[in-house]
ZAMARGU-4260 file (C-alpha; in steps of 0.2 Angstrom, whole numbers, plus 5000, padded with zeros to 4 digits):
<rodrens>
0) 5536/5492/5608 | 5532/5500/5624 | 5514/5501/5633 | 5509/5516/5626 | 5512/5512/5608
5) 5501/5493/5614 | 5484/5493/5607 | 5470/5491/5617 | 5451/5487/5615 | 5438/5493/5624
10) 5429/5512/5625 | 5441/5525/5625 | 5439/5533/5641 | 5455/5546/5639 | 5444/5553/5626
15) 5429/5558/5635 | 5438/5563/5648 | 5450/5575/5638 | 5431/5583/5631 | 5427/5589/5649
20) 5447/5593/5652 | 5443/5612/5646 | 5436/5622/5657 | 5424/5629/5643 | 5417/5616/5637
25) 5416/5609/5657 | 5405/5625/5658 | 5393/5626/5644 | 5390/5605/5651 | 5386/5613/5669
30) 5375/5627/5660 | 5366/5612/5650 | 5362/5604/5667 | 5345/5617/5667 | 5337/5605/5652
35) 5337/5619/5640 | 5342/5621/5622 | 5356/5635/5621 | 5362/5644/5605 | 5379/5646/5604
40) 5379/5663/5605 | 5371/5662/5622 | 5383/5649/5628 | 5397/5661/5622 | 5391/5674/5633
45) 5387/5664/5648 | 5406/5655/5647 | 5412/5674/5642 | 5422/5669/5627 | 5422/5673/5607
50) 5405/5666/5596 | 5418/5658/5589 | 5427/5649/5602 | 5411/5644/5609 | 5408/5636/5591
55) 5424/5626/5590 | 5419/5619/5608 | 5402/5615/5604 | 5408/5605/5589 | 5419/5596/5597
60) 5404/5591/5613 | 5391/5585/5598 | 5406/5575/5588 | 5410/5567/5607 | 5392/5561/5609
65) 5391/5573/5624 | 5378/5586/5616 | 5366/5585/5603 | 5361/5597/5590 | 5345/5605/5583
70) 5344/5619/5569 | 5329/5630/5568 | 5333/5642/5554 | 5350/5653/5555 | 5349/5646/5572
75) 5357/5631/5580 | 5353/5624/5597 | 5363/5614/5607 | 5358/5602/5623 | 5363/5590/5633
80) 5363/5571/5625 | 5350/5561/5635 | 5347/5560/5655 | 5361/5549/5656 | 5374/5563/5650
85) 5363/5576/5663 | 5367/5564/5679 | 5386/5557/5672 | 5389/5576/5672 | 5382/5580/5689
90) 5388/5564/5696 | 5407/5573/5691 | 5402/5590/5697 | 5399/5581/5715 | 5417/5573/5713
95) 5428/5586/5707 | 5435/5600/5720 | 5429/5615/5724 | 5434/5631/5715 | 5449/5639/5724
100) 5442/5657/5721 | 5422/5655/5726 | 5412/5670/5719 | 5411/5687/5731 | 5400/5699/5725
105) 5382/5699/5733 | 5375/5695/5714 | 5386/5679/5711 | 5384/5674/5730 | 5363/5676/5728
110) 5365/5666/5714 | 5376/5653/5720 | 5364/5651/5735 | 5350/5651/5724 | 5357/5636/5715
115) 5362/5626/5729 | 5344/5628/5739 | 5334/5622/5725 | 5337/5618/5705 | 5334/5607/5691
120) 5345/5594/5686 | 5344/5591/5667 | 5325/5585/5670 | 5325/5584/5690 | 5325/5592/5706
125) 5342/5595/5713 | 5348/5604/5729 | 5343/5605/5744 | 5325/5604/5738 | 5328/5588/5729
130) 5337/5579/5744 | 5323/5584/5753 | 5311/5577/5746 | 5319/5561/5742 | 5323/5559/5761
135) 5305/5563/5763 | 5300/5551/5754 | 5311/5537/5759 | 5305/5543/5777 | 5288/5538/5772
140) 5290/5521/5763 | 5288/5527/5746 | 5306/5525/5742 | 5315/5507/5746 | 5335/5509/5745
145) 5339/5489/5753 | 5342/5482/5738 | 5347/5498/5725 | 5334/5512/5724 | 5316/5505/5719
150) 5299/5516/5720 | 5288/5504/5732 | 5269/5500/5730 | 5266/5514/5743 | 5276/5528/5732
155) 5265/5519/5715 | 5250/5525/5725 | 5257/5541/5731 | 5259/5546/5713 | 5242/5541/5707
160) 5235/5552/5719 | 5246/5568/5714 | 5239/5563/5698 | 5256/5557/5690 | 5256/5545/5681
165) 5267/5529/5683 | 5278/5533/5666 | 5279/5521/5651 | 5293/5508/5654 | 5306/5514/5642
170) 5327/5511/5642 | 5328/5524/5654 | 5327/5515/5673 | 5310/5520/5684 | 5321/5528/5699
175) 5339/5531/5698 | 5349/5539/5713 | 5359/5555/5708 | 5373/5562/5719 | 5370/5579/5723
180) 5384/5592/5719 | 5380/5603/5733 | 5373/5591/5745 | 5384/5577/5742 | 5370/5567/5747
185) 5356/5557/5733 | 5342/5567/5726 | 5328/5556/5715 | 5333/5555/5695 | 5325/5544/5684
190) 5308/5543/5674 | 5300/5546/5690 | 5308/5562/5695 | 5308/5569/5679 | 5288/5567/5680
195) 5288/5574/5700 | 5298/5588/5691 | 5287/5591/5680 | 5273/5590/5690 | 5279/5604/5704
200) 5282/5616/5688 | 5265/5612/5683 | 5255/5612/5698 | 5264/5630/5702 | 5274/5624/5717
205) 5290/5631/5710 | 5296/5643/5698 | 5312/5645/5691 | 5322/5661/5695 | 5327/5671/5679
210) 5335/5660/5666 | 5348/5651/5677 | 5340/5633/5681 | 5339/5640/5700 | 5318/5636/5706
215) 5311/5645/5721 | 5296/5637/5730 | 5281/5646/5728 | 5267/5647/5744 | 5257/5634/5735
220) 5272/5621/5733 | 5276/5627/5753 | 5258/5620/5758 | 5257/5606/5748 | 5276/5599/5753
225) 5270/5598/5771 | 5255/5589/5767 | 5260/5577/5755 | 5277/5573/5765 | 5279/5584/5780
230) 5290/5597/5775 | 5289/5614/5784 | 5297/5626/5777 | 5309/5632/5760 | 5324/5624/5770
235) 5315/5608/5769 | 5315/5604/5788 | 5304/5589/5792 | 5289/5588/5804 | 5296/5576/5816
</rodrens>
C-alpha cells in the first residue's frame, strides 16, 4: 500500500483547502468579509456567474462549515460562519499573491483604493484606517503586544470613556491581531474591535460607501481620531 492509499487521522485540511480552490467561491468568501447577509442572486451577480452556479458554490461553502445559512421566505441568506471564518479568510487574502491583471478603469481603481484606505473586516476595521488606529493605540499604551496582543488597563479606561463597554467574556478572545491584506501589517480583531467598529458606525465617524464594505471617514470621525489618539487626517498620519 502506498502513502496515498495510508489512512490518516487528524482534520482534513486538503478539504478546506479545495473549498477556497475555486475562484468563485474564493470571491463570494472575499464579498462575505463586509459582515453582511447576501442572497444568492446577489452573490451571483457580484462573482458574474449563472443563479445557478452561484447555488451549487453556496452549497458546497455551508456543507464545508465555511458559510452559514438563513431563509426568510422564498429567500435564502448566506454569510460568513463566525469571526473566526472572517479573520482565517482575511488572514489568506494577506498571504496569497497578487492578481496578475490589477483592475484599470477609473471605477475599479476608485474602488480598489476605497477598499484599501479604509473597510470592515467581517465586524472590524480593516485598511489603512484599521492599522491606524491599532498603531495608534499601541502608541499610547492602550494596546500591549510583549507577550501576544492584550488590551491594557489604560485601553479598559479608554473605552469606558468612549462609552464602550468592556464586552461579555464569551469563546471569542478580548483582542486578536488580524493581518491586514492591503497593509500586510496588524489591524485590531476581536470582541474589542468589533465593539470599536461599531462604535465609529454609530457615533457617525464613518460611513460605508455604497454597498461594497469600503468606509469613508466622515468630519466628525476626522475631529474625534485626533483627539482620542492623535490622528490628523484621512491618511491616518499621527501627530508626532
Amino acid at each position: 500500500m502506498n502513502s496515498h492509499d495510508a489512512h490518516v487521522e487528524g482534520p482534513d485540511l486538503a478539504a478546506l483547502a479545495a473549498l477556497l480552490a475555486d475562484g468563485t467561491r474564493a470571491n463570494f468568501c472575499l464579498a462575505l468579509l463586509d459582515g453582511r447577509a447576501w442572497t444568492a442572486i446577489e452573490l451571483a451577480r457580484y462573482a458574474g456567474v449563472a443563479a445557478s452556479t452561484a447555488t451549487g458554490h453556496l452549497n458546497l461553502l455551508v456543507s464545508g462549515g465555511l458559510l452559514t445559512q438563513e431563509r426568510q421566505g422564498r429567500h435564502r441568506y448566506v454569510r460568513l460562519a463566525d469571526p473566526d471564518t472572517a479573520e482565517l479568510i482575511e488572514k489568506l487574502a494577506s498571504m496569497a499573491p497578487r492578481r496578475a491583471d490589477p483592475p484599470r478603469s477609473l471605477p475599479a481603481v476608485n474602488r480598489s483604493r476605497a477598499l484599501a484606505r479604509a473597510r470592515t473586516c467581517y465586524d472590524h476595521l480593516a485598511g489603512a484606517l484599521g492599522v491606524a488606529i491599532t498603531e495608534a493605540m499601541t502608541d499610547r499604551g492602550l494596546l500591549d503586544w510583549e507577550q501576544g496582543l492584550t488590551l491594557t488597563s489604560d485601553g479598559t479606561t479608554w473605552l469606558a470613556e468612549l462609552g464602550i463597554a468592556q464586552p461579555p467574556a464569551t469563546r471569542r478572545p478580548p483582542v486578536r491581531s488580524c493581518l491586514d491584506w492591503t497593509e500586510r501589517r496588524p489591524h485590531l480583531a476581536g470582541a474589542v474591535g468589533a465593539a470599536l467598529c461599531r462604535h465609529t458606525f454609530d457615533a457617525g465617524w464613518i460611513t460605508r460607501i455604497g454597498t461594497s464594505r469600503a468606509v469613508a471617514l466622515t468630519d466628525t470621525g476626522k475631529r474625534a481620531l485626533k483627539d482620542h489618539l492623535g490622528l490628523v487626517d484621512e491618511t491616518q498620519t499621527p501627530v508626532r
